[in-house]
C-alpha positions in Angstrom: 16.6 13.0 5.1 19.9 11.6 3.5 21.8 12.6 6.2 19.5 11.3 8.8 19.3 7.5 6.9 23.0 7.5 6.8 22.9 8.4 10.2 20.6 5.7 11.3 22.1 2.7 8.9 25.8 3.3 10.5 24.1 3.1 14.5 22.2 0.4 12.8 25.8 -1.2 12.1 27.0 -0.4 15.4 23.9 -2.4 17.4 24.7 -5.7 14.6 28.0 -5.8 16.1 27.3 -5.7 19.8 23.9 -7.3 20.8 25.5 -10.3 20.5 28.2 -9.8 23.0 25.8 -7.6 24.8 23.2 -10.5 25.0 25.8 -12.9 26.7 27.1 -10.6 29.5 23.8 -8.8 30.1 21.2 -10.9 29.0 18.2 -10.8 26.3 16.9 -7.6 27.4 19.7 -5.2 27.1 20.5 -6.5 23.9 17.0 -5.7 22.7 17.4 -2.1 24.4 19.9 -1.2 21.8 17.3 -1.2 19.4 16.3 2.2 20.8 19.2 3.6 19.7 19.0 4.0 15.7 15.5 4.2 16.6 16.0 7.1 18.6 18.2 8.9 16.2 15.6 8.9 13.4 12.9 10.2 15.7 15.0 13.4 16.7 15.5 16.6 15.0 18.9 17.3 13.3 21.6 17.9 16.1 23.2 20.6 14.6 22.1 24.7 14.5 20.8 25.4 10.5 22.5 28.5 8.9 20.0 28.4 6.1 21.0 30.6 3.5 17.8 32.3 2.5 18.0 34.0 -0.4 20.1 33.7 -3.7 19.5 35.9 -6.9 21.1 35.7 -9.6 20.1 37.1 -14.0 20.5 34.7 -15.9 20.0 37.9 -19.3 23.2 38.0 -20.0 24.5 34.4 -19.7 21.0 32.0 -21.2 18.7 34.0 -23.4 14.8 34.2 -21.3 13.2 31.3 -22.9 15.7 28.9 -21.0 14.0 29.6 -17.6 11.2 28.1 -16.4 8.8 28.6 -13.7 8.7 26.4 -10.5 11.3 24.1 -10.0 13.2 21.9 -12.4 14.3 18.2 -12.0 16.9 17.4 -10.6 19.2 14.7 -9.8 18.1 14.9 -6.2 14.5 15.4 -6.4 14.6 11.6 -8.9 16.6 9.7 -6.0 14.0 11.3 -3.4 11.3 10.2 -5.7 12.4 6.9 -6.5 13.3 6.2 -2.5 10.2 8.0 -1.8 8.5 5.3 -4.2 10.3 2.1 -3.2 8.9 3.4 1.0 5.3 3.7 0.1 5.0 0.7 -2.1 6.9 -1.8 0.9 4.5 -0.1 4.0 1.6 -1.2 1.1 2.8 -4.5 0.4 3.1 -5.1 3.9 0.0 -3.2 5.6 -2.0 -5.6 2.4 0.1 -8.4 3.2 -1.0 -8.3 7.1 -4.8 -6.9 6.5 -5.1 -10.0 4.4 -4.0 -12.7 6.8 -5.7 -10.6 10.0 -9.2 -11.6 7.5 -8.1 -15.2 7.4 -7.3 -15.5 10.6 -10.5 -14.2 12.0 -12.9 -15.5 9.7 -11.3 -19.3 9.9 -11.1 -18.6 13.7 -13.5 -19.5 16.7 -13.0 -18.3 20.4 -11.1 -20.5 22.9 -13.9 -20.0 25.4 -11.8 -21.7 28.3 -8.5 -19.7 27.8 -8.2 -17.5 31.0 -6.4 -14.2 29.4 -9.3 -11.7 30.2 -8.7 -9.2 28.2 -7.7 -10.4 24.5 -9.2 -11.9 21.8 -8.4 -15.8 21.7 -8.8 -17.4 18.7 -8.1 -21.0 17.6 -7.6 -20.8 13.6 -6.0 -22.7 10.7 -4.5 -20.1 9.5 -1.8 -20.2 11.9 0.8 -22.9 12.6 1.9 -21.7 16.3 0.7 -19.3 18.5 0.9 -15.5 17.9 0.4 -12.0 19.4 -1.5 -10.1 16.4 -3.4 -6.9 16.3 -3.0 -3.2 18.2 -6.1 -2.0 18.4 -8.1 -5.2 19.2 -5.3 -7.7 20.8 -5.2 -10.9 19.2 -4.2 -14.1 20.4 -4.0 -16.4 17.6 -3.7 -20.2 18.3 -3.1 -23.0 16.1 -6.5 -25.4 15.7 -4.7 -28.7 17.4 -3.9 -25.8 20.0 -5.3 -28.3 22.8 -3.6 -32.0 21.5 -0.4 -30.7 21.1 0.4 -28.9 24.4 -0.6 -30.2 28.1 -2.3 -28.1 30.6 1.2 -26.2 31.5 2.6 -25.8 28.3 -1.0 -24.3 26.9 -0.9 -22.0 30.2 2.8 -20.5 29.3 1.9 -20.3 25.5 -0.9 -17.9 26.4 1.3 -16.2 29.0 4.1 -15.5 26.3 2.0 -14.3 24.1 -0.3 -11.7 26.1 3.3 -10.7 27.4 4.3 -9.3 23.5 0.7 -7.1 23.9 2.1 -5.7 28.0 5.2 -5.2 27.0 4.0 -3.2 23.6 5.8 -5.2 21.2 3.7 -5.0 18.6 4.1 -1.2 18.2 7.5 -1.7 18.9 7.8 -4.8 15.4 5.6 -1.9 13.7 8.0 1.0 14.0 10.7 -1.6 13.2 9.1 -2.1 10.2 8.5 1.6 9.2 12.5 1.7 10.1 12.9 -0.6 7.5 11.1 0.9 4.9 12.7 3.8 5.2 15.5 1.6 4.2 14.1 -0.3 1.7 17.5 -0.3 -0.3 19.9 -1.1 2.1 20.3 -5.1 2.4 21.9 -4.3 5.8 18.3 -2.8 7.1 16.3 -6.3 5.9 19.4 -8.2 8.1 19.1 -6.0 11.0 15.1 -6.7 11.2 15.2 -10.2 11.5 17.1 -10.2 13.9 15.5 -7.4 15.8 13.0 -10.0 16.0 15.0 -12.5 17.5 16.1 -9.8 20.5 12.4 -9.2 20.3 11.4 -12.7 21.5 14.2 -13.4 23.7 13.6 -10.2 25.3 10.2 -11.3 25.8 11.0 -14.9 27.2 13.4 -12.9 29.6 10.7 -11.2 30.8 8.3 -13.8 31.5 10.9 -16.3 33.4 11.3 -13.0 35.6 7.7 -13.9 36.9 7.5 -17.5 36.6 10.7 -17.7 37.7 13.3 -20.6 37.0 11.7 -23.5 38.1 9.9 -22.7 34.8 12.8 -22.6 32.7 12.5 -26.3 31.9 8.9 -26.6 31.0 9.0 -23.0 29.2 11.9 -24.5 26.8 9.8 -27.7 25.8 6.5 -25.0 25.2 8.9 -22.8 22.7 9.9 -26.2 21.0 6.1 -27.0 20.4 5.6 -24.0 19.1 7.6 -23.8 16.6 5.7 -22.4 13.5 5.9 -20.9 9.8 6.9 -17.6 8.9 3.9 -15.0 8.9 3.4 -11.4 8.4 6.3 -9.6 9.8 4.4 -7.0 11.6 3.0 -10.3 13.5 5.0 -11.4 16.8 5.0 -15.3 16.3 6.1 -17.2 19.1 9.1 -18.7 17.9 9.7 -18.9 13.9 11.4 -22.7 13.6 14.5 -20.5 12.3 15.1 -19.3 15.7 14.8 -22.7 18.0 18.1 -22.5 18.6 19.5 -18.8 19.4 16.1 -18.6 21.9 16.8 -21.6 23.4 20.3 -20.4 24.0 19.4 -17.3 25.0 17.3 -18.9 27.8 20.1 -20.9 29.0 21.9 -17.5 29.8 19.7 -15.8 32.3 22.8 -13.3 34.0 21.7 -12.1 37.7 19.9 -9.3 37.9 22.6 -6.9 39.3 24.0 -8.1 35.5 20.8 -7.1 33.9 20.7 -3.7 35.4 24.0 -3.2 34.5 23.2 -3.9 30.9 20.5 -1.9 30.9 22.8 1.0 31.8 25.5 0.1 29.2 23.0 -0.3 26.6 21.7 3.4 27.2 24.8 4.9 27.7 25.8 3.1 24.1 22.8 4.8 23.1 23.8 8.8 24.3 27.1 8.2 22.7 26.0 6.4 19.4 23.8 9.1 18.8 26.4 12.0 19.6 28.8 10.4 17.1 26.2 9.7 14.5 25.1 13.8 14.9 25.6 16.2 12.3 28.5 18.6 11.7 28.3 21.1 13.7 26.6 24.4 12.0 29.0 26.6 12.1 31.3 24.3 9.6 28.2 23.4 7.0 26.7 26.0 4.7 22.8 24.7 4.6 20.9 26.6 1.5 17.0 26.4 2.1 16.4 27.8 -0.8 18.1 29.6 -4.1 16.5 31.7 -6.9 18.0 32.1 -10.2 16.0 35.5 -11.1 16.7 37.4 -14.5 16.2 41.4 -13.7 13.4 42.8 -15.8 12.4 39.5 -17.5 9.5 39.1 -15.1 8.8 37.0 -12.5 10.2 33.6 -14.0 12.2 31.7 -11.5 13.7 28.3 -11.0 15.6 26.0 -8.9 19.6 26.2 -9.1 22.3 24.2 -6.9 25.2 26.6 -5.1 27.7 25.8 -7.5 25.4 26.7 -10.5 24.8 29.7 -8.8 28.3 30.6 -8.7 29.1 29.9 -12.2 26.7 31.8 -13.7 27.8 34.7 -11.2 31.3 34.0 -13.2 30.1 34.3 -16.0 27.8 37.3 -15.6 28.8 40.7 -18.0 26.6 43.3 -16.6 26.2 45.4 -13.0 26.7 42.6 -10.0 25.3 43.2 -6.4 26.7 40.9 -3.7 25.5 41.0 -0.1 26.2 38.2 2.6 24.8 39.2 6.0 24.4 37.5 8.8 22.4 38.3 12.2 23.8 38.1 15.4 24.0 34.4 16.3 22.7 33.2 19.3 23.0 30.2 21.3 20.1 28.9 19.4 20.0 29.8 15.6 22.4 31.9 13.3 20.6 33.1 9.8 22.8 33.7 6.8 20.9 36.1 4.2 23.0 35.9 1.0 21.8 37.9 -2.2 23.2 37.7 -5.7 22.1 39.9 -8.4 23.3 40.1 -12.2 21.9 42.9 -14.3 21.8 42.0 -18.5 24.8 43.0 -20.6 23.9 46.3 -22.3 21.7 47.2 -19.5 21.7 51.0 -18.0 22.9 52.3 -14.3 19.5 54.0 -14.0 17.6 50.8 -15.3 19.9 48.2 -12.8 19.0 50.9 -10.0 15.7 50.7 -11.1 15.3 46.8 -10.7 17.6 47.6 -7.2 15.0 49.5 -5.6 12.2 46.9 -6.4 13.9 44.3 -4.6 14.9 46.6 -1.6 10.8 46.9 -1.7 10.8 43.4 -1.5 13.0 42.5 1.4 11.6 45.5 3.3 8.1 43.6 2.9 9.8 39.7 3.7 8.3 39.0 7.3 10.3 36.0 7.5 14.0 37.6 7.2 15.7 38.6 10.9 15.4 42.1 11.6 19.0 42.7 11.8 19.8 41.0 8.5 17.0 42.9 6.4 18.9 46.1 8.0 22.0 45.4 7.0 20.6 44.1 3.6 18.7 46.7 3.0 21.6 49.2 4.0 23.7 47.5 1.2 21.3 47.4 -1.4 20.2 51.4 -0.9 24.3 51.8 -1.0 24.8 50.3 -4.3 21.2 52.4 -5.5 22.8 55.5 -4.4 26.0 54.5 -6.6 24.6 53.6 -9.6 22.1 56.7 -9.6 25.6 58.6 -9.1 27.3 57.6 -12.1 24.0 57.4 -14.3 
């Protein structure tokens, strides 16, 4: 999860720094498009192959007296920073699913149909508790109107208005301002993410405008930039598309001033997911092959019983260092493939004082037990099991 938010925050950089100049040459849309791109890398699996590193034993008898160990897992530094990001994620997607549930009430229970507005299809609503219009709701599609909806536009202006906004429902850009805001979330502690989201919103509407001067054509440039200036209205939920936010008059206004041709567009839209293939091939994992990826490590004390708890890799390898009695080491590793290469590691530390025939003993309970793991590669449990009925063989030998 670390790896994939650092991922994600750095492409998020990369898209901050070029939908502006992206925007200019290609226009609205393909700016937006970059927006796939961090998106896109969260939503895939890690690039590289896992080695996991499946099993680790270690006794702890001769290093910590038994009473040290405890069973299950301990607390560690990483399990409190996933907890605490864990916390901060759930209690923004609350505060905001509240925050939206609560003015979707308003809004419906203060509004009244617009019986005359032609946009079969959607739910039109004329209500104080907006100040513009907005596109609201995913399951039942909302258009929300303000209530002097019909004084302050003419005929035209009312007509686009509507137009705009049942465009955000076509074009599914209210999933796409709800998986933005999941994005940030996941993010809720990097000031960079908050930055990136309002302006996501900005591409958002542009994108949007873009889309609908496409239809209406130019001519309709004019009239379209007087509607957006009627409309402006005060911030609302953020998983709400608002028409235009008065913060953003003047970069949409712009925005529809620069309309490139559509051999320009297309050409944008290429660049923009070609961006995308390469962000997300830099932004990929080390390849396997150069990481060591543990999935899980026991620290297990021979004959104490079945008391077990969580220990990092260099722990591991101290208290190996520091271990007085009979050692077993075995790091095996199945053919690799051109899909997955497994890496079974064991470490086992018999107590100081401890016998060869009572460390043999112990031996040939484990080789029970990794005979019986249905999860470890044949070829690895072979080799494993070779090792450990070496070292039995040994120990029985000089007993």
């Amino acid at each position: 999860m670390a790896e994939t938010l650092a991922a994600t925050a750095v492409l998020i950089l990369v898209v901050l720094v070029l939908r502006g100049p992206v925007a200019r040459a290609f226009g609205a849309r393909a700016a937006y498009a970059l927006w796939l791109v961090p998106t896109t890398r969260l939503l895939l699996p890690p690039f590289a192959i896992q080695v996991p590193d499946r099993t680790v034993m270690i006794d702890l008898g001769a290093i910590a007296p038994a009473p040290a160990l405890t069973a299950g897992w301990t607390f560690s530094l990483a399990q409190g920073a996933f907890a605490l990001w864990l916390a901060g994620t759930s209690s923004f997607l609350l505060w905001h699913l509240l925050n939206y549930r609560r003015f979707m009430f308003r809004a419906v229970q203060a509004g009244r149909p617009l019986t005359d507005a032609a946009v079969p299809g959607f739910t039109v609503l004329l209500t104080s508790a907006v100040t513009g219009p907005a596109a609201a709701g995913i399951l039942r599609r909302y258009i929300l109107l303000p209530i002097d909806f019909a004084s302050r536009f003419d005929a035209a202006e009312r007509e686009l208005a509507l137009a705009h906004e049942a465009m955000h429902h076509r074009r599914g850009d209210l999933l796409a301002s709800a998986a933005a805001l999941f994005m940030v979330a996941l993010h809720w502690f990097n000031p960079i993410a908050h930055i990136a989201h309002r302006l996501f919103r900005r591409d958002l509407e542009a994108a949007c405008d873009a889309s609908l001067i496409d239809i209406r054509g130019s001519d309709a440039r004019h009239k379209y930039a007087q509607t957006i200036l009627r409309c402006a209205a005060q911030p609302m939920p953020q998983t709400v598309c608002a028409l235009t936010p008065i913060g953003e008059l003047k970069e949409r206004l712009t925005m529809l001033n620069n309309m490139p041709s559509r051999g320009r567009q297309l050409a944008g839209g290429a660049i923009a997911l070609v961006l995308a293939g390469a962000g997300l091939t830099l932004a990929a994992p080390v390849a396997a092959q150069e990481k060591d990826v543990v999935e899980r490590i026991e620290i297990r004390q021979i004959g104490g019983g079945d008391q077990v708890r969580r220990a990092l890799p260099s722990e591991v390898k101290a208290k190996m260092a520091a271990c007085n009695g009979e050692k077993f080491e075995a790091d095996v590793n199945a053919t690799p493939t051109a899909e997955k290469k497994t890496r079974t590691r064991m470490l086992i530390c018999a107590k100081a004082g401890t016998t060869k025939a009572e460390t043999a003993a112990s031996l040939e309970k484990v080789l029970s037990r990794v005979e019986g793991d249905s999860d470890m590669p044949a070829e690895n449990k072979a080799q494993l099991a070779a090792k450990l009925k070496a070292r039995i063989a040994e120990l029985k030998a000089g007993s």
